[in-house]
PDB file of N, H, CA, C and O in Angstrom:
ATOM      1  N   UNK A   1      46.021   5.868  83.131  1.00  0.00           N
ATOM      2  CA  UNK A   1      47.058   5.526  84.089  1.00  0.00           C
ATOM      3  C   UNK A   1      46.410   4.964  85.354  1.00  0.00           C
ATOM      4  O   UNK A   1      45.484   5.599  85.859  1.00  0.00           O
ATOM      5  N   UNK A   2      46.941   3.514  86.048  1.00  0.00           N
ATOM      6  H   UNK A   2      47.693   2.999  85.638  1.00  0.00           H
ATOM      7  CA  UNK A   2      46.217   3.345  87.218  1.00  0.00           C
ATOM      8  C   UNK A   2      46.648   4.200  87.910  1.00  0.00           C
ATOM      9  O   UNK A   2      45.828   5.117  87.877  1.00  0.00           O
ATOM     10  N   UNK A   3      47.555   4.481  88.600  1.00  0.00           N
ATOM     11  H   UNK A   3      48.222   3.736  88.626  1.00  0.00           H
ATOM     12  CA  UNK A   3      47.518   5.292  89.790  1.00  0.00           C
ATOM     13  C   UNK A   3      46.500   6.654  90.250  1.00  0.00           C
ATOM     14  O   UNK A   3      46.010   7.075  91.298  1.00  0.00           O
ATOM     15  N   UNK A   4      46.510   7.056  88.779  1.00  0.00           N
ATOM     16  H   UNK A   4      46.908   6.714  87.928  1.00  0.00           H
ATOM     17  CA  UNK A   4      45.395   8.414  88.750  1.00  0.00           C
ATOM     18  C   UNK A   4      43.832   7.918  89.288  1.00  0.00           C
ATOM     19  O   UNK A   4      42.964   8.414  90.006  1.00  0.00           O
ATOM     20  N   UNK A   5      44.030   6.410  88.366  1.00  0.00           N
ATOM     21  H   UNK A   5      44.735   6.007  87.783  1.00  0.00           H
ATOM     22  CA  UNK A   5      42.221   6.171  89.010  1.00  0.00           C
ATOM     23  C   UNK A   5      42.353   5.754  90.542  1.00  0.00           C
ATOM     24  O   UNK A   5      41.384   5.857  91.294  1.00  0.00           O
ATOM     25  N   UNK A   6      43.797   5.200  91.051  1.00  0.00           N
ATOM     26  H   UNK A   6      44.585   5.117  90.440  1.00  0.00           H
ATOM     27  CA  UNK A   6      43.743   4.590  92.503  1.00  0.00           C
ATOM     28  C   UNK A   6      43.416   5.971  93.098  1.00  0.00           C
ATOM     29  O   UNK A   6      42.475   6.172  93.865  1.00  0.00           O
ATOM     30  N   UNK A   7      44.410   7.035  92.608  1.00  0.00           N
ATOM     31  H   UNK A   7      45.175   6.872  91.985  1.00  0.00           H
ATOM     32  CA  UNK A   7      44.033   8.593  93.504  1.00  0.00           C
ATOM     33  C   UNK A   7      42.898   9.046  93.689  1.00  0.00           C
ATOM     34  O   UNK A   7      42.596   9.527  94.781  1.00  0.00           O
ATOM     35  N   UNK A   8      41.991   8.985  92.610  1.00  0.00           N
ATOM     36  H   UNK A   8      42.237   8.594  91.723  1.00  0.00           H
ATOM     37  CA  UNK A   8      39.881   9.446  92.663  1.00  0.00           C
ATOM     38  C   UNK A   8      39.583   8.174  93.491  1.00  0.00           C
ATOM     39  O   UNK A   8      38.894   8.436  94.477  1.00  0.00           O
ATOM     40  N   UNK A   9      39.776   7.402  93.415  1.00  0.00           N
ATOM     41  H   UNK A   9      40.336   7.190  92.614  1.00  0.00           H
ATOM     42  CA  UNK A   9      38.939   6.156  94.389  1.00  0.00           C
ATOM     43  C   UNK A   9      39.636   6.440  95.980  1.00  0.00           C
ATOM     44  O   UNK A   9      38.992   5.996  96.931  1.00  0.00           O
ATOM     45  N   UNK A  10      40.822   7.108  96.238  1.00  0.00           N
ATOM     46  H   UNK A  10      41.345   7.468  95.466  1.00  0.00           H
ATOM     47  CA  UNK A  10      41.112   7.396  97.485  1.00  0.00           C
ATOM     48  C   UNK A  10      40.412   8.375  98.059  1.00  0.00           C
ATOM     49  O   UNK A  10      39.946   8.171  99.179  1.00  0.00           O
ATOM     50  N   UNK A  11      40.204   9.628  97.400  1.00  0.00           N
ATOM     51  H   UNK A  11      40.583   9.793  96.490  1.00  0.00           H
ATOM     52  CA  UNK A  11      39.725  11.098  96.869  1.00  0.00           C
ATOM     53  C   UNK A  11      38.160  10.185  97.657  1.00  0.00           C
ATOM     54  O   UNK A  11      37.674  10.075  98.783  1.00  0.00           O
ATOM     55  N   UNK A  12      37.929   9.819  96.610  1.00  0.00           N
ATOM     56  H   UNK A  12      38.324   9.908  95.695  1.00  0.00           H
ATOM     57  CA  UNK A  12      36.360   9.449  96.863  1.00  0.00           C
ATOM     58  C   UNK A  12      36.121   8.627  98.615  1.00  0.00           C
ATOM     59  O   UNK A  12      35.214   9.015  99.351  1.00  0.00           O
ATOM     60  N   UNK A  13      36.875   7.748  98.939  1.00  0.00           N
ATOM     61  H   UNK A  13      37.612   7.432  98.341  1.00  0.00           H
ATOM     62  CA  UNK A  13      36.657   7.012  99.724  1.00  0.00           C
ATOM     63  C   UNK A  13      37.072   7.760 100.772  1.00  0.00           C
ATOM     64  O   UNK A  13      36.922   7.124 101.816  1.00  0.00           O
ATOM     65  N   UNK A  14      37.718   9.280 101.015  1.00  0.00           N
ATOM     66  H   UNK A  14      37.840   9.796 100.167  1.00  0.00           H
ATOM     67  CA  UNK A  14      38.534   9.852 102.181  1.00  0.00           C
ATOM     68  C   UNK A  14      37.075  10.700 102.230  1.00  0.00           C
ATOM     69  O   UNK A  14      37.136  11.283 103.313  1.00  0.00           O
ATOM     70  N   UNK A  15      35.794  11.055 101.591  1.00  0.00           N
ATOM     71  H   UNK A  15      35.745  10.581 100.712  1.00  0.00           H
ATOM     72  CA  UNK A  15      35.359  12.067 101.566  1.00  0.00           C
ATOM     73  C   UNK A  15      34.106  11.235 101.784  1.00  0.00           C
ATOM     74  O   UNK A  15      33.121  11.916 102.071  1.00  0.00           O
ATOM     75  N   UNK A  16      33.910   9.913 101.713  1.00  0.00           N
ATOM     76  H   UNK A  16      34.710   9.360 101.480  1.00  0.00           H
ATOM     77  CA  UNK A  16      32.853   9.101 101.703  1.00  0.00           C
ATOM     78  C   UNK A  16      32.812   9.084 103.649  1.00  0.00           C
ATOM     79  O   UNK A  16      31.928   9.377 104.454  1.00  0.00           O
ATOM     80  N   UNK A  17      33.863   8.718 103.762  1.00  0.00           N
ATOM     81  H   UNK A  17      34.581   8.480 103.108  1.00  0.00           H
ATOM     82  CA  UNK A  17      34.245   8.492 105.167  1.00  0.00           C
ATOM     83  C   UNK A  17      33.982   9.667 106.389  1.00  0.00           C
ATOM     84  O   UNK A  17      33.437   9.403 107.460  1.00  0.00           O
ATOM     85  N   UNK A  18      34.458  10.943 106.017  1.00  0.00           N
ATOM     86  H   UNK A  18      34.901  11.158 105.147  1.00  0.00           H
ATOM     87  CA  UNK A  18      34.692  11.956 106.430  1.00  0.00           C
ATOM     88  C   UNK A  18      32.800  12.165 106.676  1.00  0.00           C
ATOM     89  O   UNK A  18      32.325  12.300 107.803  1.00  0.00           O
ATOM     90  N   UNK A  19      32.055  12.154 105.568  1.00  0.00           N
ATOM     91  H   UNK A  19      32.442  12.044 104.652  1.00  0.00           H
ATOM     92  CA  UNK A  19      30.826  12.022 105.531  1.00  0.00           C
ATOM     93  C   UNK A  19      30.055  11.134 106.693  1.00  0.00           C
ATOM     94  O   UNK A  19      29.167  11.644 107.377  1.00  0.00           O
ATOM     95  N   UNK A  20      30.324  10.244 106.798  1.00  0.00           N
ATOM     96  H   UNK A  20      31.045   9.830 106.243  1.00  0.00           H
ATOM     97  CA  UNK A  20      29.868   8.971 107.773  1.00  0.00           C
ATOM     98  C   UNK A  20      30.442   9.667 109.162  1.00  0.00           C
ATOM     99  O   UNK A  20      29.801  10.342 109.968  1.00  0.00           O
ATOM    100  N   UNK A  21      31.694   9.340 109.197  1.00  0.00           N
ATOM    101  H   UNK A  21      32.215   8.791 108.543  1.00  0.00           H
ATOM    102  CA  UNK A  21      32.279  10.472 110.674  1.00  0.00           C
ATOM    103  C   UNK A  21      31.032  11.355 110.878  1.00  0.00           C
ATOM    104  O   UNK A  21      30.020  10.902 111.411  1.00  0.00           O
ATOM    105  N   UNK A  22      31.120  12.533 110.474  1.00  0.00           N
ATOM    106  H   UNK A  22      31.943  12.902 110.041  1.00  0.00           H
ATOM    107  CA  UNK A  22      30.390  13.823 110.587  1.00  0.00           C
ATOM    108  C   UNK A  22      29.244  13.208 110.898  1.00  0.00           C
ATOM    109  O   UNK A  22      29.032  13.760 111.977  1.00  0.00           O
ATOM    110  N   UNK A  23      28.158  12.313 110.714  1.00  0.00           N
ATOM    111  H   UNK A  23      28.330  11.865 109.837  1.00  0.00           H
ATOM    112  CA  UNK A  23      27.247  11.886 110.546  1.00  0.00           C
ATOM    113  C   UNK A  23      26.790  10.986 112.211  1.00  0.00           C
ATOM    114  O   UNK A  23      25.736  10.815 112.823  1.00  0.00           O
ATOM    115  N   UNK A  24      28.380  10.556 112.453  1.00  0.00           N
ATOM    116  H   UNK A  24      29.236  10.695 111.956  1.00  0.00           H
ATOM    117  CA  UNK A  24      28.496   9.574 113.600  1.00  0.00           C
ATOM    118  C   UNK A  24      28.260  10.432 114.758  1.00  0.00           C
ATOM    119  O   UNK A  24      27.402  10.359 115.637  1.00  0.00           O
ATOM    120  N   UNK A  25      29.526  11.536 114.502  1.00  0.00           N
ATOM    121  H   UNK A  25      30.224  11.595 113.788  1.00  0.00           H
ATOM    122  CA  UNK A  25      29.946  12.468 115.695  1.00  0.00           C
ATOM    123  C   UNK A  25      28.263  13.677 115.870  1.00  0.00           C
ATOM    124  O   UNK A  25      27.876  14.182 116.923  1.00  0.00           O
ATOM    125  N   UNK A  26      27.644  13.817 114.575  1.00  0.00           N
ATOM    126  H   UNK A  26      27.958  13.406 113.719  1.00  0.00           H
ATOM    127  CA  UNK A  26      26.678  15.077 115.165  1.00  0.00           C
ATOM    128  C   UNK A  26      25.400  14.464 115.016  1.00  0.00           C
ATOM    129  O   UNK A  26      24.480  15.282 115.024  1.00  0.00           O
ATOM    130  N   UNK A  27      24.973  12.952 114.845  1.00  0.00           N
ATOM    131  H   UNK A  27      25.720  12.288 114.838  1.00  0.00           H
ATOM    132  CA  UNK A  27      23.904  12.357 114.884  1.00  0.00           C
ATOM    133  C   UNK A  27      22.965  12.470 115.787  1.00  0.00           C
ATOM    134  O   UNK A  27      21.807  12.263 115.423  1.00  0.00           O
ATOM    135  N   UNK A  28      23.161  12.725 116.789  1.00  0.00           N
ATOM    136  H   UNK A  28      24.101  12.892 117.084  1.00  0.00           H
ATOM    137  CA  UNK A  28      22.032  13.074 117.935  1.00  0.00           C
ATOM    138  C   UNK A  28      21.459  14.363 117.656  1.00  0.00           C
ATOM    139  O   UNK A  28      20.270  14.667 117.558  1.00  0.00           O
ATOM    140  N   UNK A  29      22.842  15.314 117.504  1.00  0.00           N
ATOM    141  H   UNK A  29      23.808  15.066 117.583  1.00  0.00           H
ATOM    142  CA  UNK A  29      21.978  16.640 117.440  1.00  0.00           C
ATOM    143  C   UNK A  29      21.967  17.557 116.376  1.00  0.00           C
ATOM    144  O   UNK A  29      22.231  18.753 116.251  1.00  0.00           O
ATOM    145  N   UNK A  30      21.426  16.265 115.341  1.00  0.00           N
ATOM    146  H   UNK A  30      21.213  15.293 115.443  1.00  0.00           H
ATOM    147  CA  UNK A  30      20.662  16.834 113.708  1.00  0.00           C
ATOM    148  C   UNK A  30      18.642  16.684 114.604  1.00  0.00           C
ATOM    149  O   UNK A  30      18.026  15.718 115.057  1.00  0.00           O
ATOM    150  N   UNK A  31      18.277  18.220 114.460  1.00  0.00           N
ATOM    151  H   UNK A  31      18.777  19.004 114.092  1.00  0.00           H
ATOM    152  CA  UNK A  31      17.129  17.884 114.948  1.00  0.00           C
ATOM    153  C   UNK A  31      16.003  17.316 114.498  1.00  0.00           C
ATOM    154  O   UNK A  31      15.079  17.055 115.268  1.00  0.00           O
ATOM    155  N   UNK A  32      15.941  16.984 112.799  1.00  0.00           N
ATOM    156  H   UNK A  32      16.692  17.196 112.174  1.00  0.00           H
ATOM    157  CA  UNK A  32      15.376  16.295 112.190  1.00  0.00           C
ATOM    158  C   UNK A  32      15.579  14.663 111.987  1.00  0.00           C
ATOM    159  O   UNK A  32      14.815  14.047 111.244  1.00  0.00           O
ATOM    160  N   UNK A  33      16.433  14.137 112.546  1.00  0.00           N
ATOM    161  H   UNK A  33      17.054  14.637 113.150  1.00  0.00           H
ATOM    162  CA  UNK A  33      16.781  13.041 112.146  1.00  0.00           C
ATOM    163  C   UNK A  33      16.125  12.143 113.216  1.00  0.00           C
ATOM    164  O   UNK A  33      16.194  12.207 114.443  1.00  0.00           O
ATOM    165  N   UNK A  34      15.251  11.002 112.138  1.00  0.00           N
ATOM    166  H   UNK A  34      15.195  10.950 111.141  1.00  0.00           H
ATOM    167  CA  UNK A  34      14.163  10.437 112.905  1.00  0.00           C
ATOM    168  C   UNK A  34      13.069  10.787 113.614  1.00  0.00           C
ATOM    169  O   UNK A  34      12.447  10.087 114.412  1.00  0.00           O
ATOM    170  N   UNK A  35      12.771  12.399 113.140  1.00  0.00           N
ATOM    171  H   UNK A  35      13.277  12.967 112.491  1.00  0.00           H
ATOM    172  CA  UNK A  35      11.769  12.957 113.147  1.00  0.00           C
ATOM    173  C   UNK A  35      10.552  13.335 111.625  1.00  0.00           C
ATOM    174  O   UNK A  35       9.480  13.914 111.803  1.00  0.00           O
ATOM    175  N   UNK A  36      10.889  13.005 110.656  1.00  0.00           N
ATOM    176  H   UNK A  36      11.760  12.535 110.511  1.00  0.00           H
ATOM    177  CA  UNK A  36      10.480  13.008 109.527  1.00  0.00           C
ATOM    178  C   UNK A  36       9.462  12.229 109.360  1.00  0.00           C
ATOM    179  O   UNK A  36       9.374  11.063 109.745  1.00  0.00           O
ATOM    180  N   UNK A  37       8.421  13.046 108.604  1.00  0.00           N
ATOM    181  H   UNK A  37       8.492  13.993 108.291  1.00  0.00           H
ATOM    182  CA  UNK A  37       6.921  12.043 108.198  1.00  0.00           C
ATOM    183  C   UNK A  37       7.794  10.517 107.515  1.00  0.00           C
ATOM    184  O   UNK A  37       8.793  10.440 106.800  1.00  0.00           O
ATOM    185  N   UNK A  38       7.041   9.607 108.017  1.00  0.00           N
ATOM    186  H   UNK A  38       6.230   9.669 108.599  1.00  0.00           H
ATOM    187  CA  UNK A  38       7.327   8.353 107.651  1.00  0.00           C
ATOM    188  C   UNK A  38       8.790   7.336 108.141  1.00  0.00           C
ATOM    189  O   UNK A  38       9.361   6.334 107.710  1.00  0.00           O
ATOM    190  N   UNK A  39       8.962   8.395 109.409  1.00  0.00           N
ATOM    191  H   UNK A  39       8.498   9.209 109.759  1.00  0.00           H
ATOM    192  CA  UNK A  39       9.553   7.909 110.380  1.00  0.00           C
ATOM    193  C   UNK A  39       8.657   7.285 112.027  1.00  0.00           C
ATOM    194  O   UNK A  39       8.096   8.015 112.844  1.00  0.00           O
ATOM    195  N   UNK A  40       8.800   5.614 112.102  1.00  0.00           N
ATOM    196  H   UNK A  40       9.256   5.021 111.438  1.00  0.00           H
ATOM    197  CA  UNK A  40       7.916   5.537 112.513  1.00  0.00           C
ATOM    198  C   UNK A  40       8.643   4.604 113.911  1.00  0.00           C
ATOM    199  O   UNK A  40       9.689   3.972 113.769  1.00  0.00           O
ATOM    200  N   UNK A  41       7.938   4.660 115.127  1.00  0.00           N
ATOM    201  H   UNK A  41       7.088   5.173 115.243  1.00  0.00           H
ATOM    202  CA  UNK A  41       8.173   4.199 116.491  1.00  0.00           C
ATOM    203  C   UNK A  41       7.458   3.500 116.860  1.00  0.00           C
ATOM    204  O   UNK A  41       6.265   3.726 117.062  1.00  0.00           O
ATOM    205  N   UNK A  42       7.948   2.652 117.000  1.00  0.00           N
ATOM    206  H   UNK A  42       8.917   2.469 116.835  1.00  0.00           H
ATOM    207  CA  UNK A  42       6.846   0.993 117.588  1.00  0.00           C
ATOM    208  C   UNK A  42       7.476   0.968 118.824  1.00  0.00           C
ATOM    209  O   UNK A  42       8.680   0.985 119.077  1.00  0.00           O
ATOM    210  N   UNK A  43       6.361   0.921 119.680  1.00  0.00           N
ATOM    211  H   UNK A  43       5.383   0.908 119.474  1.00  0.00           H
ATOM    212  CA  UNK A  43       6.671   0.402 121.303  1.00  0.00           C
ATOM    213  C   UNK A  43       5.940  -0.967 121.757  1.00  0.00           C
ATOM    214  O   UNK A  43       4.740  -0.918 122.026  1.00  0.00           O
ATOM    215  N   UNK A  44       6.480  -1.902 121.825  1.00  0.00           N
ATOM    216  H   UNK A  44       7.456  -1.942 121.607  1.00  0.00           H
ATOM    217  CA  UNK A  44       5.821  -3.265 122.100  1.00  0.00           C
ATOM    218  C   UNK A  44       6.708  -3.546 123.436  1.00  0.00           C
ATOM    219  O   UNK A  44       7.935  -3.595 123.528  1.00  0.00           O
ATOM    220  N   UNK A  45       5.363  -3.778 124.803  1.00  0.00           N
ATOM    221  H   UNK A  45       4.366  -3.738 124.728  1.00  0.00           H
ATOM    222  CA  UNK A  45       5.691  -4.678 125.501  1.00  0.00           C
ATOM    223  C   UNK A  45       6.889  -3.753 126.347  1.00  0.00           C
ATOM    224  O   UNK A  45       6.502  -2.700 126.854  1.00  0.00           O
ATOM    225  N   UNK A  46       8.079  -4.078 126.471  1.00  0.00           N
ATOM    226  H   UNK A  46       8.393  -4.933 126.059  1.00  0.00           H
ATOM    227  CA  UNK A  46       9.016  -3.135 127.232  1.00  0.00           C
ATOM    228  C   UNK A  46      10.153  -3.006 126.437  1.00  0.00           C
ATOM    229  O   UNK A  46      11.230  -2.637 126.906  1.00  0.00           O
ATOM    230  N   UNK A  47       9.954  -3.333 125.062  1.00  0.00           N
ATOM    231  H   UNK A  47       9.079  -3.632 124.682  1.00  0.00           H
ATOM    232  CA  UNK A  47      10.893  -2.825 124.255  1.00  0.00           C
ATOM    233  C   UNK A  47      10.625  -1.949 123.046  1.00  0.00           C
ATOM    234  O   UNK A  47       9.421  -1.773 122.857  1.00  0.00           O
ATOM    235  N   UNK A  48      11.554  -1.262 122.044  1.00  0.00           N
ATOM    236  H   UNK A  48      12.532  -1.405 122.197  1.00  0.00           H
ATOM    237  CA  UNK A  48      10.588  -0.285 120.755  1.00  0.00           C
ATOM    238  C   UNK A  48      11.843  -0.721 119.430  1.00  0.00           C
ATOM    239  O   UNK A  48      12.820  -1.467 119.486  1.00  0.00           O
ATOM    240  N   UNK A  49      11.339   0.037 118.405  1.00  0.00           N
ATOM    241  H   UNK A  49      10.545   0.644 118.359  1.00  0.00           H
ATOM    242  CA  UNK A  49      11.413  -0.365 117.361  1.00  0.00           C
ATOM    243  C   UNK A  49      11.844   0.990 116.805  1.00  0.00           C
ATOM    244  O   UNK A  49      11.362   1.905 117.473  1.00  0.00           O
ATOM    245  N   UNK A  50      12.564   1.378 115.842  1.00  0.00           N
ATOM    246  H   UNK A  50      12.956   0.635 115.300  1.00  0.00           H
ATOM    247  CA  UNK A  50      12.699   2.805 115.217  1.00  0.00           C
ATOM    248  C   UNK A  50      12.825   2.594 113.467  1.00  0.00           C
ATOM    249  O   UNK A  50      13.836   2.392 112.794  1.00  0.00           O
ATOM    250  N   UNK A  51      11.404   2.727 113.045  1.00  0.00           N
ATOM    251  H   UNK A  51      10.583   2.891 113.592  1.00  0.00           H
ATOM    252  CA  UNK A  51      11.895   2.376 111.434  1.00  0.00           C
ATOM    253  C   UNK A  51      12.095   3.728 111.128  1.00  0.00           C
ATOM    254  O   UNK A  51      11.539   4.640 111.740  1.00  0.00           O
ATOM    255  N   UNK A  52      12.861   3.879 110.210  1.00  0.00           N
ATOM    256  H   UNK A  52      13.312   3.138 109.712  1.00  0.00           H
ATOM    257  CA  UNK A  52      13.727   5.932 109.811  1.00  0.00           C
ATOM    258  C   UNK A  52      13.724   5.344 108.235  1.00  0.00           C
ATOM    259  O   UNK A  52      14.785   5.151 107.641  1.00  0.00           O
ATOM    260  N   UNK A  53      12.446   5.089 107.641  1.00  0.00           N
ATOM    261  H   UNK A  53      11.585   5.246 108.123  1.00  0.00           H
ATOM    262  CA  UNK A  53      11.663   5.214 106.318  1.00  0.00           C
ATOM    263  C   UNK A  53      12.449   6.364 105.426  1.00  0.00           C
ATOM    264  O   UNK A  53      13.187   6.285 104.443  1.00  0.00           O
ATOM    265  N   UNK A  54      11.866   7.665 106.357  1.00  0.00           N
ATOM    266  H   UNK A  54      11.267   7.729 107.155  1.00  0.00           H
ATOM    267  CA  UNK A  54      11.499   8.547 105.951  1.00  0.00           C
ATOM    268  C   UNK A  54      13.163   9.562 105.857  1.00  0.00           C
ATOM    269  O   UNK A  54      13.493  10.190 104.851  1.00  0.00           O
ATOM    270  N   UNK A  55      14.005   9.488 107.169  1.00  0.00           N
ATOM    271  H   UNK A  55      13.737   8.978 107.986  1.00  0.00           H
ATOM    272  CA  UNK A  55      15.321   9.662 106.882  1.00  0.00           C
ATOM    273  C   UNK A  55      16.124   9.481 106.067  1.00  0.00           C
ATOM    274  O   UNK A  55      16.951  10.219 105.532  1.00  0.00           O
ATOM    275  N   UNK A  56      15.685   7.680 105.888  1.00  0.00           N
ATOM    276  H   UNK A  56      15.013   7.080 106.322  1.00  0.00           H
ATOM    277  CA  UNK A  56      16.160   6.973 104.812  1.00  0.00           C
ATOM    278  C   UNK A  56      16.442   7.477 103.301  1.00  0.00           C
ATOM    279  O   UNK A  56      17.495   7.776 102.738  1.00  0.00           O
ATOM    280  N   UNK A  57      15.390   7.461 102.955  1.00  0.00           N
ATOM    281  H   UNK A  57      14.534   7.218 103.413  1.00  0.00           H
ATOM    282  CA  UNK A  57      14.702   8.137 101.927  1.00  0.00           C
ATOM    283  C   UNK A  57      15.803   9.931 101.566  1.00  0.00           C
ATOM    284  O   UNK A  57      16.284  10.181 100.460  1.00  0.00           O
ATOM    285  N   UNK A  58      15.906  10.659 102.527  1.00  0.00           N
ATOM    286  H   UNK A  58      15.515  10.456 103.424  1.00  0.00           H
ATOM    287  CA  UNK A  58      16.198  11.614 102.498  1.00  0.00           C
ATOM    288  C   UNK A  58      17.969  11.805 102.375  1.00  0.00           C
ATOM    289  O   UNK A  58      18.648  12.551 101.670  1.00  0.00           O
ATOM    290  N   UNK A  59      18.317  10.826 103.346  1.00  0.00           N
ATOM    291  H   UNK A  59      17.765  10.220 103.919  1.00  0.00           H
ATOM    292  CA  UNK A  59      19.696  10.489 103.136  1.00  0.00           C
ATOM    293  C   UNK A  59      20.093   9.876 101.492  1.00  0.00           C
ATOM    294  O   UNK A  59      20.935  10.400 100.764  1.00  0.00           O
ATOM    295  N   UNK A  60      19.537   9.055 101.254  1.00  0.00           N
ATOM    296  H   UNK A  60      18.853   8.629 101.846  1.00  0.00           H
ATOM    297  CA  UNK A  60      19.767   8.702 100.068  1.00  0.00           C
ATOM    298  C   UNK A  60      19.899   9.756  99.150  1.00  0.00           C
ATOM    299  O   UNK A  60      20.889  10.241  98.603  1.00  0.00           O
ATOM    300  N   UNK A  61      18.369  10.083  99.076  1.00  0.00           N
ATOM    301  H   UNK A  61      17.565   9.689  99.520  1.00  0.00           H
ATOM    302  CA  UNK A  61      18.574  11.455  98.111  1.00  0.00           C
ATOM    303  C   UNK A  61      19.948  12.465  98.516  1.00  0.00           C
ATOM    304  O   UNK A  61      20.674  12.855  97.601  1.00  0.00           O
ATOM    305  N   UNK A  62      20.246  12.862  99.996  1.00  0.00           N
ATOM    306  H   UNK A  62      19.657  12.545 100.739  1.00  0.00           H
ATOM    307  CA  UNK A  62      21.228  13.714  99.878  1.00  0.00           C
ATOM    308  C   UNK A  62      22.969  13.243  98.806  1.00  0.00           C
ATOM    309  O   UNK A  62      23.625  13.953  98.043  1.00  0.00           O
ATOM    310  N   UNK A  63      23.206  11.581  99.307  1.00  0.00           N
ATOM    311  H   UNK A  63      22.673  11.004  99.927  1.00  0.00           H
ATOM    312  CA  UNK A  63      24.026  11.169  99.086  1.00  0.00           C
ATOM    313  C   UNK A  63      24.306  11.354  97.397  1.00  0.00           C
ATOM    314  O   UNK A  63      25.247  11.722  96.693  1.00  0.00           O
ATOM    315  N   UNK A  64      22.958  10.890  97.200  1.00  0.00           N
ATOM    316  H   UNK A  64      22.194  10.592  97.772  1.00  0.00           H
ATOM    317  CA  UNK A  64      22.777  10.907  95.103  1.00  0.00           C
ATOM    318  C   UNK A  64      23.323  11.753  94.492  1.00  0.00           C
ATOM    319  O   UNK A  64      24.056  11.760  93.503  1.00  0.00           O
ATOM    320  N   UNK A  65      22.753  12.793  95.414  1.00  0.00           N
ATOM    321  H   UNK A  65      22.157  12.787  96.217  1.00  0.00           H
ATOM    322  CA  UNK A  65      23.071  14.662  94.646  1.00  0.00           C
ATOM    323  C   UNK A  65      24.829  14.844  94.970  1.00  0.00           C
ATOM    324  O   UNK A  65      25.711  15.146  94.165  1.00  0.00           O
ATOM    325  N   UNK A  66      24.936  14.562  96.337  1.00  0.00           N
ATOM    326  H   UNK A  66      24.220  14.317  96.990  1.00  0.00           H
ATOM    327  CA  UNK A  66      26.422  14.585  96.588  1.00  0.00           C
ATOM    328  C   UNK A  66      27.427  13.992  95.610  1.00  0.00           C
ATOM    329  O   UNK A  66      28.317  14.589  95.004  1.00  0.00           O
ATOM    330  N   UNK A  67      27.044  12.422  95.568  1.00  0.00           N
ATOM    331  H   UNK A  67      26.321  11.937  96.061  1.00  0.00           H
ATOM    332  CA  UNK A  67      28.031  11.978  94.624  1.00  0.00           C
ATOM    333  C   UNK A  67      28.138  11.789  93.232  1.00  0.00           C
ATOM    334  O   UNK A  67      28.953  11.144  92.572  1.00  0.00           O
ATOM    335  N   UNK A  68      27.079  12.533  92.878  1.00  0.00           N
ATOM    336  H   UNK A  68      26.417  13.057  93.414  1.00  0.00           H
ATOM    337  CA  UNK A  68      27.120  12.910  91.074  1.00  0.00           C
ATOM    338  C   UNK A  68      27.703  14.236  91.166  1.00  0.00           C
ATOM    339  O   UNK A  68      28.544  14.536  90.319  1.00  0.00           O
ATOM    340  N   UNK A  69      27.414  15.006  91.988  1.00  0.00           N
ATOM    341  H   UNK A  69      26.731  14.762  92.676  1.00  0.00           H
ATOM    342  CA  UNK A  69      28.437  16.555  91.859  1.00  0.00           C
ATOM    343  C   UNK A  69      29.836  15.753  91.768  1.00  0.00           C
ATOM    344  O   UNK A  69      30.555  15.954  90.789  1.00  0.00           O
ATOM    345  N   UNK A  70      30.370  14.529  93.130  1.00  0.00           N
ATOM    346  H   UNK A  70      29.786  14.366  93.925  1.00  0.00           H
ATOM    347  CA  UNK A  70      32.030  14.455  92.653  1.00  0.00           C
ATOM    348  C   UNK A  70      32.157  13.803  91.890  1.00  0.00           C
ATOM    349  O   UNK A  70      33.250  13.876  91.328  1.00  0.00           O
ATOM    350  N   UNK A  71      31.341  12.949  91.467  1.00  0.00           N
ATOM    351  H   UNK A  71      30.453  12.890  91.924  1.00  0.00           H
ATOM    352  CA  UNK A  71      31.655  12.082  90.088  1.00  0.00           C
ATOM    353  C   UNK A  71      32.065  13.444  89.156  1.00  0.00           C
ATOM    354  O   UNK A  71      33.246  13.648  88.878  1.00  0.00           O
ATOM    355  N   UNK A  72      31.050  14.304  88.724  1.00  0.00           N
ATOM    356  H   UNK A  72      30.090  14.139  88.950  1.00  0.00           H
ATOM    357  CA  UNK A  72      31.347  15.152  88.083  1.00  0.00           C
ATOM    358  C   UNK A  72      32.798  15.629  87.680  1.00  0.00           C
ATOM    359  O   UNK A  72      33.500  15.667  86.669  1.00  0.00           O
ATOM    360  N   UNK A  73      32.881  16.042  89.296  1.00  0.00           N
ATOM    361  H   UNK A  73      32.311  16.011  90.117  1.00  0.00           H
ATOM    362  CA  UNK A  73      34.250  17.216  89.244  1.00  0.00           C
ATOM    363  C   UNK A  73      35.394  16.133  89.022  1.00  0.00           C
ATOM    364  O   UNK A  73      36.414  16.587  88.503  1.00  0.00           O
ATOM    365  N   UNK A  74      35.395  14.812  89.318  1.00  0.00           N
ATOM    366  H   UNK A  74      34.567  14.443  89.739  1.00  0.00           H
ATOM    367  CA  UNK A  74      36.442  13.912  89.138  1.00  0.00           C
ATOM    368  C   UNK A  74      36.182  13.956  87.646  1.00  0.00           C
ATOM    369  O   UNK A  74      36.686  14.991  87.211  1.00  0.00           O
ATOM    370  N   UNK A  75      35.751  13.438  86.937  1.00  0.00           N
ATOM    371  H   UNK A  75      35.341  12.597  87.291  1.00  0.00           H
ATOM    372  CA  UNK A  75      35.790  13.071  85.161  1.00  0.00           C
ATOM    373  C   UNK A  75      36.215  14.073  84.508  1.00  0.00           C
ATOM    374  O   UNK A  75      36.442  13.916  83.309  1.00  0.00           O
ATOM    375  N   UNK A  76      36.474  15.594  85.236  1.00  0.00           N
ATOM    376  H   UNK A  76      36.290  15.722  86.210  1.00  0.00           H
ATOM    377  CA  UNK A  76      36.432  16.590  84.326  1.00  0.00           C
ATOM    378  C   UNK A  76      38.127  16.294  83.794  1.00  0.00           C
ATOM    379  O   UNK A  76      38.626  16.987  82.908  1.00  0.00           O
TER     380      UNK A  76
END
């Protein structure tokens, strides 16, 4: 039935979002974030640089694990 799959893709996209929010609103004061080996700070001249490698990396992985658990619980 479409509507059921429009409902998991809403499901999914209200919780994708909610994620990003949370992320927006407490981003400063996650005390690891952009502190992680292979997070790196370039200062050139009177301006800097923030590569977050290593955040990167970590976010991803969190997201992976996150959205195969709801893939999961959605297919059941």
């Amino acid at each position: 039935m479409p509507s059921v799959e429009f409902g998991k893709l809403l499901i999914f996209a209200a919780v994708v979002l909610a994620i990003v929010g949370f992320l927006l609103v407490t981003g400063t004061r996650i005390p690891f974030f952009g502190r992680l080996p292979g997070d790196f700070n370039l200062h050139i001249g009177g301006g800097s640089i923030t590569l977050l490698i290593g955040t990167s990396i970590f976010v991803s992985i969190l997201l992976t694990v996150a959205l195969n658990l709801l893939f999961r619980i959605l297919n059941r």
